[in-house]
PyMOL CGO cylinders between C-alpha atoms (Angstrom):
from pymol import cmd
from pymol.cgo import CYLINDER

trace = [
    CYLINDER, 53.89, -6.18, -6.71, 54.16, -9.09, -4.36, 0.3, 1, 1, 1, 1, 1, 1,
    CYLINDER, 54.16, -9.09, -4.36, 50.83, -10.42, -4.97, 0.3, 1, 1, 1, 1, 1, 1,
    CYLINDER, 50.83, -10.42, -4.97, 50.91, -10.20, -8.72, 0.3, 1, 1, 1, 1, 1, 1,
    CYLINDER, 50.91, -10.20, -8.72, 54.49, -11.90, -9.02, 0.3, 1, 1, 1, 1, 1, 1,
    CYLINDER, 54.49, -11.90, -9.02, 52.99, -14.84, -6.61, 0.3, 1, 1, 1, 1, 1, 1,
    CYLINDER, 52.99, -14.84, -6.61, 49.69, -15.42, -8.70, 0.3, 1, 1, 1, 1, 1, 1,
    CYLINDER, 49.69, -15.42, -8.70, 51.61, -15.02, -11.90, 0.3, 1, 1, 1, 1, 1, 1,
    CYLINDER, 51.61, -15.02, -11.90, 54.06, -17.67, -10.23, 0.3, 1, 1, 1, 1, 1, 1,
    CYLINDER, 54.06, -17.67, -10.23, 50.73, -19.98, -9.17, 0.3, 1, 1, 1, 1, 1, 1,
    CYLINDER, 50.73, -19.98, -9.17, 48.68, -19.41, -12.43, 0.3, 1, 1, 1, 1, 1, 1,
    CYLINDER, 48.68, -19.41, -12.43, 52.22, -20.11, -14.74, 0.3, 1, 1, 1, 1, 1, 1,
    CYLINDER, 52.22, -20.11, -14.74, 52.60, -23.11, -12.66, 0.3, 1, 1, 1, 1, 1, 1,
    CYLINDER, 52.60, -23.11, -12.66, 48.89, -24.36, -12.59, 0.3, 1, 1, 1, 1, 1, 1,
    CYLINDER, 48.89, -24.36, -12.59, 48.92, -24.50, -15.97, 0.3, 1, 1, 1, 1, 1, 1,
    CYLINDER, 48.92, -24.50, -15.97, 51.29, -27.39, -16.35, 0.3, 1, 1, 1, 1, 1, 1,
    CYLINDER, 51.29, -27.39, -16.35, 50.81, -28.77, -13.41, 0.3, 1, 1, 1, 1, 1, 1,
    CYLINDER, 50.81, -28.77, -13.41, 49.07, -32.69, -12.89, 0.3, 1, 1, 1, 1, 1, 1,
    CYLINDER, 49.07, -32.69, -12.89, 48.72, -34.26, -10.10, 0.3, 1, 1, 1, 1, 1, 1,
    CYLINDER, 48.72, -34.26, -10.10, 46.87, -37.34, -8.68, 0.3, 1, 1, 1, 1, 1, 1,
    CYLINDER, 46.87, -37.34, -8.68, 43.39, -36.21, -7.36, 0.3, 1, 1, 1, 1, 1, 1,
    CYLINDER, 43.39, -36.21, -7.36, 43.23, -36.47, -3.46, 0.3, 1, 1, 1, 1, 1, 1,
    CYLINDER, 43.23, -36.47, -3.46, 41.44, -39.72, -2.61, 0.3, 1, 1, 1, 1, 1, 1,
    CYLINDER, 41.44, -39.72, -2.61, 42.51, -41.39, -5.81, 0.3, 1, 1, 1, 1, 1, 1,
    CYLINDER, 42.51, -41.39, -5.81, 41.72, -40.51, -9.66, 0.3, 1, 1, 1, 1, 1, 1,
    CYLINDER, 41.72, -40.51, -9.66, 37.94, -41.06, -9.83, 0.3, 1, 1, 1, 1, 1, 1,
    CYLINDER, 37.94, -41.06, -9.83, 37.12, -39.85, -6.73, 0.3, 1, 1, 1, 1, 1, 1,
    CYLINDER, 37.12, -39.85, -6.73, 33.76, -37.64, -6.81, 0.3, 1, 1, 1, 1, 1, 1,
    CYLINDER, 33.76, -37.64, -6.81, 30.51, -37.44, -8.60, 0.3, 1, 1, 1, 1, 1, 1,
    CYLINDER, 30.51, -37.44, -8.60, 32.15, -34.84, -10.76, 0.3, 1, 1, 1, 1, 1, 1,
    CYLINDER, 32.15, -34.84, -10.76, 34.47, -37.71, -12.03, 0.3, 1, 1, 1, 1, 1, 1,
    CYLINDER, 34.47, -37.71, -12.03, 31.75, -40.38, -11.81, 0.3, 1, 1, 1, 1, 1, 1,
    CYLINDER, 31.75, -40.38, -11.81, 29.38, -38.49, -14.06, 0.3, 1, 1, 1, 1, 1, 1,
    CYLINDER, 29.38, -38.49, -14.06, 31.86, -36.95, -16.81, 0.3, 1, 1, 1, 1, 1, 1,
    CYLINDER, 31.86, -36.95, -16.81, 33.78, -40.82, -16.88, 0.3, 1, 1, 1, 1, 1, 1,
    CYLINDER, 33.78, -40.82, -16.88, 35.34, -41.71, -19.90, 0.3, 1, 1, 1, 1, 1, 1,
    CYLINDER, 35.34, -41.71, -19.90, 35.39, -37.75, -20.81, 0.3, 1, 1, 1, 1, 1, 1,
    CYLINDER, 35.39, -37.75, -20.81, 38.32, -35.70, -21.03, 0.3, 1, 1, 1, 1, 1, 1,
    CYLINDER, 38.32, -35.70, -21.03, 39.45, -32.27, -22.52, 0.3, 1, 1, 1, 1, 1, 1,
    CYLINDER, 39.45, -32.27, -22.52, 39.99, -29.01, -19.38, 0.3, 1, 1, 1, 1, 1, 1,
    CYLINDER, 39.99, -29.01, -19.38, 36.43, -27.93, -19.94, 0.3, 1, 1, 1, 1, 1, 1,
    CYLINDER, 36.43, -27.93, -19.94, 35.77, -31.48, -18.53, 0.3, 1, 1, 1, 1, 1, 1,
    CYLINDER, 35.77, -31.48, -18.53, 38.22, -31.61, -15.88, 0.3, 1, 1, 1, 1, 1, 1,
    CYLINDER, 38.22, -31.61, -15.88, 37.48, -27.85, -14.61, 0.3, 1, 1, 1, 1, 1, 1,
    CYLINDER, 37.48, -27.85, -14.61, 33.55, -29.43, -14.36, 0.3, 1, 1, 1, 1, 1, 1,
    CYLINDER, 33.55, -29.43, -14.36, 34.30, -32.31, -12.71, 0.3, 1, 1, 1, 1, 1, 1,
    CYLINDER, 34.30, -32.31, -12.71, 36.14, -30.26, -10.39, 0.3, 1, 1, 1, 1, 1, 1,
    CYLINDER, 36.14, -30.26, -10.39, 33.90, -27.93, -9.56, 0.3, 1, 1, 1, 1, 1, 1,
    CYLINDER, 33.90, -27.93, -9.56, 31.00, -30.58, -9.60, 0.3, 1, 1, 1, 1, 1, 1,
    CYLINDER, 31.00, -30.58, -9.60, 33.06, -32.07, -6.15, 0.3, 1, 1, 1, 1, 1, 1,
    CYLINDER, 33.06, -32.07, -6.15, 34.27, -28.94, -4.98, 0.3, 1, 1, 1, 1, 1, 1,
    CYLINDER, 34.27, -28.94, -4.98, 30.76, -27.29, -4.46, 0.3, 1, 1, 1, 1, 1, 1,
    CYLINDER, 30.76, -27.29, -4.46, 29.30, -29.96, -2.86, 0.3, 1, 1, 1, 1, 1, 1,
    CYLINDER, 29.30, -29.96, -2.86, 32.17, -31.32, -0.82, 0.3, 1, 1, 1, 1, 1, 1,
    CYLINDER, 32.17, -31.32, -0.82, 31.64, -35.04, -2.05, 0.3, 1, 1, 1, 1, 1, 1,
    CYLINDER, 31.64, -35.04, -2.05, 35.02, -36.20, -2.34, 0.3, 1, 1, 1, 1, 1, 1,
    CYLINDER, 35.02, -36.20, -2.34, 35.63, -34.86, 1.20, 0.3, 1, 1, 1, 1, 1, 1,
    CYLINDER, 35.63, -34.86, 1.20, 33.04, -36.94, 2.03, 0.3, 1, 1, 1, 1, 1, 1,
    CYLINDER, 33.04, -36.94, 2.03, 33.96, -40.05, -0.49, 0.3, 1, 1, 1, 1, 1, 1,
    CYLINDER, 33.96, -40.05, -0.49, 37.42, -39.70, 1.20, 0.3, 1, 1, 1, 1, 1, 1,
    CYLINDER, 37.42, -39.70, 1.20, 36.22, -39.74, 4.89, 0.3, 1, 1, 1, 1, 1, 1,
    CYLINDER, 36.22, -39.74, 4.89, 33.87, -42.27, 4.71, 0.3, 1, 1, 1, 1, 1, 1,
    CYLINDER, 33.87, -42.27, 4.71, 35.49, -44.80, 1.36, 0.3, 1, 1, 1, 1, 1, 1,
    CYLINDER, 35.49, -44.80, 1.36, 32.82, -44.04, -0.72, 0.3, 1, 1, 1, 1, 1, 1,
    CYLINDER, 32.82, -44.04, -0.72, 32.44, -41.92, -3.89, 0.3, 1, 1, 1, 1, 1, 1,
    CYLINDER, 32.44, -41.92, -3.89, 35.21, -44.07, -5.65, 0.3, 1, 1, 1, 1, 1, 1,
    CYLINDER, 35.21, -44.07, -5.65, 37.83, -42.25, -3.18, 0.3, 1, 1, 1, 1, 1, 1,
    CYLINDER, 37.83, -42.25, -3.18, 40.67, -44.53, -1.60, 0.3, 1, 1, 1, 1, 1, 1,
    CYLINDER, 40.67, -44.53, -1.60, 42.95, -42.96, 0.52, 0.3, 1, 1, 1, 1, 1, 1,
    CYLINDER, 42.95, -42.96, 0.52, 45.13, -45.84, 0.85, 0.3, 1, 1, 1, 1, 1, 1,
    CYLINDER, 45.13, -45.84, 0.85, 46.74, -44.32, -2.44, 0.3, 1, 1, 1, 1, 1, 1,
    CYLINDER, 46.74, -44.32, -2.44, 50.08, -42.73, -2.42, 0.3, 1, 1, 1, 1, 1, 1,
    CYLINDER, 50.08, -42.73, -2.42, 49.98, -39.22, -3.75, 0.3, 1, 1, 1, 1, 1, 1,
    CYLINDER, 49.98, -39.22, -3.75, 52.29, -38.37, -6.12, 0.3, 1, 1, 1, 1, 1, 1,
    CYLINDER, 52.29, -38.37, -6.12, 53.10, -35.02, -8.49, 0.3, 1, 1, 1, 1, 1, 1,
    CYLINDER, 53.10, -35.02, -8.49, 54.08, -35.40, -12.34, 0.3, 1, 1, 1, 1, 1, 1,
    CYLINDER, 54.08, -35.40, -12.34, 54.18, -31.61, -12.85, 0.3, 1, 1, 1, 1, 1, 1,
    CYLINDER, 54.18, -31.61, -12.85, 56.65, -28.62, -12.28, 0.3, 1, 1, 1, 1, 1, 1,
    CYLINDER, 56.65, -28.62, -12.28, 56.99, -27.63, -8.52, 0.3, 1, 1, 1, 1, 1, 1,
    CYLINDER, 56.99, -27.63, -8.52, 55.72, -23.87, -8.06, 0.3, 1, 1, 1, 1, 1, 1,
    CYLINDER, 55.72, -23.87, -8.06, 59.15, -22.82, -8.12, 0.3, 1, 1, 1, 1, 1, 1,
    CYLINDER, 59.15, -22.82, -8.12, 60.27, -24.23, -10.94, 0.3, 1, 1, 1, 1, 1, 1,
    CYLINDER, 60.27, -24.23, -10.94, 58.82, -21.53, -13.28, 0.3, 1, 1, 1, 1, 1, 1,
    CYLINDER, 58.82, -21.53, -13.28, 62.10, -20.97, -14.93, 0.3, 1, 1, 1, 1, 1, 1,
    CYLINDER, 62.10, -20.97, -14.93, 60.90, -17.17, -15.46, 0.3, 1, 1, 1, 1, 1, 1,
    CYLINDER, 60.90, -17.17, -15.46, 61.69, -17.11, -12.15, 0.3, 1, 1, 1, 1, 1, 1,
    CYLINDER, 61.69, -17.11, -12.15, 65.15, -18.38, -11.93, 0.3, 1, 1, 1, 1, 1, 1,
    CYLINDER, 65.15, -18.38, -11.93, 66.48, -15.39, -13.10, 0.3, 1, 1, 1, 1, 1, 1,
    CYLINDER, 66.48, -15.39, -13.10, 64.83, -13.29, -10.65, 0.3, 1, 1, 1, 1, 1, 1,
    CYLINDER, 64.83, -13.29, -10.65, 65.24, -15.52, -7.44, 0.3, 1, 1, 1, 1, 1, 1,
    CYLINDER, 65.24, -15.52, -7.44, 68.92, -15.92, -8.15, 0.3, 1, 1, 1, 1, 1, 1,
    CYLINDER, 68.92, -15.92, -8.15, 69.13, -11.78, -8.98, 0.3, 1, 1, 1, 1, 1, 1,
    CYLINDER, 69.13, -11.78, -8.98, 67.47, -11.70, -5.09, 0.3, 1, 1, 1, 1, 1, 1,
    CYLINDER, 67.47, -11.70, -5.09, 69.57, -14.59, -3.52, 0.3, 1, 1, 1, 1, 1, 1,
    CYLINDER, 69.57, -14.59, -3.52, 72.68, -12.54, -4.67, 0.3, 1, 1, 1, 1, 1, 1,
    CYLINDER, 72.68, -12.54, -4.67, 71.53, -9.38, -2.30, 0.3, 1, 1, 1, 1, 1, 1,
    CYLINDER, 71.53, -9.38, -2.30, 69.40, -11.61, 0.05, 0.3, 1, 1, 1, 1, 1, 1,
    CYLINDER, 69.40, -11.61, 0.05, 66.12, -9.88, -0.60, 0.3, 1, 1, 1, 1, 1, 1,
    CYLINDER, 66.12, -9.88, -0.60, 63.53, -8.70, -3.15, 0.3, 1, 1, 1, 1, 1, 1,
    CYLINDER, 63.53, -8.70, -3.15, 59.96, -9.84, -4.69, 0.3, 1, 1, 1, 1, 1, 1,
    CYLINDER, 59.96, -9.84, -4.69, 60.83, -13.09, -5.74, 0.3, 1, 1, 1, 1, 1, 1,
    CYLINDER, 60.83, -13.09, -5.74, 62.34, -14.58, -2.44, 0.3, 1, 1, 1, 1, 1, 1,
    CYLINDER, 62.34, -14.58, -2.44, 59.64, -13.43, -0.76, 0.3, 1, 1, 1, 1, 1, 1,
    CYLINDER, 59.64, -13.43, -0.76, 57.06, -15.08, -3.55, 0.3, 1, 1, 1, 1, 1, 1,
    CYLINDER, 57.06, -15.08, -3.55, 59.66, -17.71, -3.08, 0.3, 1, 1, 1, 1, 1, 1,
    CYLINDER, 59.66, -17.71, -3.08, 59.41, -17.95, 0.58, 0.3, 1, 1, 1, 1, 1, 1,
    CYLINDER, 59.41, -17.95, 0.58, 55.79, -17.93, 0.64, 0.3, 1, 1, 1, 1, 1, 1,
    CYLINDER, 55.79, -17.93, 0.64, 55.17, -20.94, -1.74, 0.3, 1, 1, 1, 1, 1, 1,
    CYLINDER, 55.17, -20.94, -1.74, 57.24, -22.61, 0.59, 0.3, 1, 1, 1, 1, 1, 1,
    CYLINDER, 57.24, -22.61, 0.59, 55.39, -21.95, 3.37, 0.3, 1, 1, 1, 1, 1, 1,
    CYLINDER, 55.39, -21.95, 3.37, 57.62, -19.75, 5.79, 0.3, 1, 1, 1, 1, 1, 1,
    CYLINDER, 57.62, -19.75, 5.79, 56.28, -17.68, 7.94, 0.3, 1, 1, 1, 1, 1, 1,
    CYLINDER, 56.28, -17.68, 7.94, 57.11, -13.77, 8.14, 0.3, 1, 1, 1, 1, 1, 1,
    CYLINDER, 57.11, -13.77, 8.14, 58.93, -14.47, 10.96, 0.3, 1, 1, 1, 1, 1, 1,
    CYLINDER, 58.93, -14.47, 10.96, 61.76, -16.61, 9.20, 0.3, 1, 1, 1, 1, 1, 1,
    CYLINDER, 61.76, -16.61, 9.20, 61.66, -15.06, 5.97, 0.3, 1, 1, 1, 1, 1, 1,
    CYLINDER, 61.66, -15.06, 5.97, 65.04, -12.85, 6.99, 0.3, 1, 1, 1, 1, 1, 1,
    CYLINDER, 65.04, -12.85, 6.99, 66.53, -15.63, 7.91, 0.3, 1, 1, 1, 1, 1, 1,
    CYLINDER, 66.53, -15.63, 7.91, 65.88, -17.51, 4.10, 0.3, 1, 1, 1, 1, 1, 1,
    CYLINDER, 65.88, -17.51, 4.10, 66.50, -14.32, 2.85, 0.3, 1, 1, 1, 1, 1, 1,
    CYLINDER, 66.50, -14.32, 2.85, 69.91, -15.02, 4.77, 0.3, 1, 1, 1, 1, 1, 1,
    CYLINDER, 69.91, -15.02, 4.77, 70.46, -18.56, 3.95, 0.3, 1, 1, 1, 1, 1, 1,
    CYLINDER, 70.46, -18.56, 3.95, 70.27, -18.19, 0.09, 0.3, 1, 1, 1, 1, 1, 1,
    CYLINDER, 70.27, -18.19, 0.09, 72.42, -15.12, 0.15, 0.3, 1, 1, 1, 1, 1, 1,
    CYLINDER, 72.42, -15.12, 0.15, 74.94, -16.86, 1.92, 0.3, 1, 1, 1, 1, 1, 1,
    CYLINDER, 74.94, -16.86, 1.92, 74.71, -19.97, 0.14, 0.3, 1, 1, 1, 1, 1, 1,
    CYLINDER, 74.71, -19.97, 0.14, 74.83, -18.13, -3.54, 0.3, 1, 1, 1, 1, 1, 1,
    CYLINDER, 74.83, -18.13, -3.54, 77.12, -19.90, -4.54, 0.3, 1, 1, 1, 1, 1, 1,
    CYLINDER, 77.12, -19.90, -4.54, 75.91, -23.71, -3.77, 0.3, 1, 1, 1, 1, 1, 1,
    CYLINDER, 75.91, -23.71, -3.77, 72.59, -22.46, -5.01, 0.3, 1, 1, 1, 1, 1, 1,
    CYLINDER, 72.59, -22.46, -5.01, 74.10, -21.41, -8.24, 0.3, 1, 1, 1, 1, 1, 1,
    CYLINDER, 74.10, -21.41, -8.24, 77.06, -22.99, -8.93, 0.3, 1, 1, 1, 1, 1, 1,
    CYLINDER, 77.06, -22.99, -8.93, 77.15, -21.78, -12.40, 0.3, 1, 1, 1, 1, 1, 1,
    CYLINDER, 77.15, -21.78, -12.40, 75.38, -19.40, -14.79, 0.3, 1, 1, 1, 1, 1, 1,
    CYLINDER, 75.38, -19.40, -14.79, 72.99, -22.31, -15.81, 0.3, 1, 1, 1, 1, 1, 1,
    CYLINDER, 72.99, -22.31, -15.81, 71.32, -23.56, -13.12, 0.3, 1, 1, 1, 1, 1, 1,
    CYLINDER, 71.32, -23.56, -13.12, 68.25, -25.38, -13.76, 0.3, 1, 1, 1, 1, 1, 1,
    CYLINDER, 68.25, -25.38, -13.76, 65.07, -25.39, -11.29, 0.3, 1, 1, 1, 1, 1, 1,
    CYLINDER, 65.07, -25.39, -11.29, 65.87, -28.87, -10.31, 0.3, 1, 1, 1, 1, 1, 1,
    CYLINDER, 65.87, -28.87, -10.31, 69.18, -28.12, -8.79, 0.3, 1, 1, 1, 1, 1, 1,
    CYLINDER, 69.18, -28.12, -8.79, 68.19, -24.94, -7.10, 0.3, 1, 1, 1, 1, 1, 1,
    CYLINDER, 68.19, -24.94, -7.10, 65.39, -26.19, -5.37, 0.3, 1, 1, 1, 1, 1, 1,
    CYLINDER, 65.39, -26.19, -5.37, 67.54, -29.89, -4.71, 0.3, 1, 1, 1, 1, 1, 1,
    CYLINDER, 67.54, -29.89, -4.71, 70.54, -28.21, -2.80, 0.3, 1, 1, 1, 1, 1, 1,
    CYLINDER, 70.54, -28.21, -2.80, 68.09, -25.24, -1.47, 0.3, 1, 1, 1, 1, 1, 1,
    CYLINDER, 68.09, -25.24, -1.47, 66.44, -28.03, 0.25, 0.3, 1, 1, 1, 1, 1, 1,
    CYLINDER, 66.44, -28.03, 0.25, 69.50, -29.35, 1.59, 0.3, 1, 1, 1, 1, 1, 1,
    CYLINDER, 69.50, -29.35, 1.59, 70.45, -26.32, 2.96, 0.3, 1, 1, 1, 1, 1, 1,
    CYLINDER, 70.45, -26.32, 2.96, 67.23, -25.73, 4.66, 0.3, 1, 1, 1, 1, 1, 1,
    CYLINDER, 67.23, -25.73, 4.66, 67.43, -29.38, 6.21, 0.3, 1, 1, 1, 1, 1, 1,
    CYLINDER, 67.43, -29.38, 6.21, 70.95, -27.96, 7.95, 0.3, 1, 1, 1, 1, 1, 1,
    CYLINDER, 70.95, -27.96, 7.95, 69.22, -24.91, 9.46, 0.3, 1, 1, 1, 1, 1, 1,
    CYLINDER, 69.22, -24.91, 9.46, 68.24, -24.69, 12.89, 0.3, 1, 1, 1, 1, 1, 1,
    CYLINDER, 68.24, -24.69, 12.89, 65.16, -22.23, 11.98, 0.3, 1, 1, 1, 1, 1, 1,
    CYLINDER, 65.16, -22.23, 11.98, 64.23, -23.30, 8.35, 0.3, 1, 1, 1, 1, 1, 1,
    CYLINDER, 64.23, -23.30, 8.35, 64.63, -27.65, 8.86, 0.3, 1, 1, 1, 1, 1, 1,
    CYLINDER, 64.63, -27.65, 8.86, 60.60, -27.17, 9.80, 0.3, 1, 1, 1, 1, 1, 1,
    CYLINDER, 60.60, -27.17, 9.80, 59.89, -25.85, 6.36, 0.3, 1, 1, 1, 1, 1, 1,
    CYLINDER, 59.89, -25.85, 6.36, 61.85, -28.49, 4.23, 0.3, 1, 1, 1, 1, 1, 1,
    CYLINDER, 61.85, -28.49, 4.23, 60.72, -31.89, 2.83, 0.3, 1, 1, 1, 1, 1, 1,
]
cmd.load_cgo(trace, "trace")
């Protein structure tokens, strides 16, 4: 059940999600040869096209392949946890401190097994900072939730 909640989480997410490319937009062959093209048939090609033969790791190691890493890399899309399907079941968890979708939760984020009891923990405890109110959008949740991971001797590592 975990795994299927977490890829429906990463697939729901993926969907909407845009990013800057690592090493700059236009870095790759897969970008130099489908230029001026667009459409997600496109993008998934050019994608693949650097993916499969590693040029843009390449074009980003050695400045070539129209890659710069002197670009900052930024995110215009939802963060994983801001599938608002979700809300509803992370609070639901937060409320008992544990269930499918802290875990799910706690692995997007990165925590190890080891200090997943101890998020588990932190968001019951914190239930009501995290939700301060029956409408609590994504944005808050994960804002404070950060906040309160920043305080925590064992969970500061994981925060932003």
């Amino acid at each position: 059940m975990k795994k299927i909640l977490l890829a429906a989480v990463l697939a729901g997410a993926s969907t909407t999600a845009m990013a800057d490319a690592a090493g700059g937009n236009g870095c790759g062959w897969g970008n130099m040869l489908l230029e001026g093209k667009s459409g997600l048939p496109v993008h998934l090609l050019a994608t693949l096209i650097n993916g499969t033969s590693y040029n843009a790791t390449f074009g980003m190691t050695t400045g070539t392949n129209g890659c710069n890493t002197n670009v900052k890399l930024s995110y215009d899309g939802k963060a994983l946890v801001m599938a608002d399907g979700m809300m509803d079941e992370i609070a639901a968890n937060a409320a008992v401190g544990e269930g499918d979708a802290l875990t799910a939760l706690a692995v997007i984020l990165g925590i190890k097994p080891e200090d997943r009891a101890a998020f588990a923990k932190l968001t019951q405890e914190n239930f009501s900072a995290l939700f301060p109110q029956a409408e609590v959008t994504s944005e808050q949740f994960v804002s404070v939730l950060n906040d309160l991971m920043k305080q925590d001797a064992q969970l500061s590592k994981y925060s932003v």
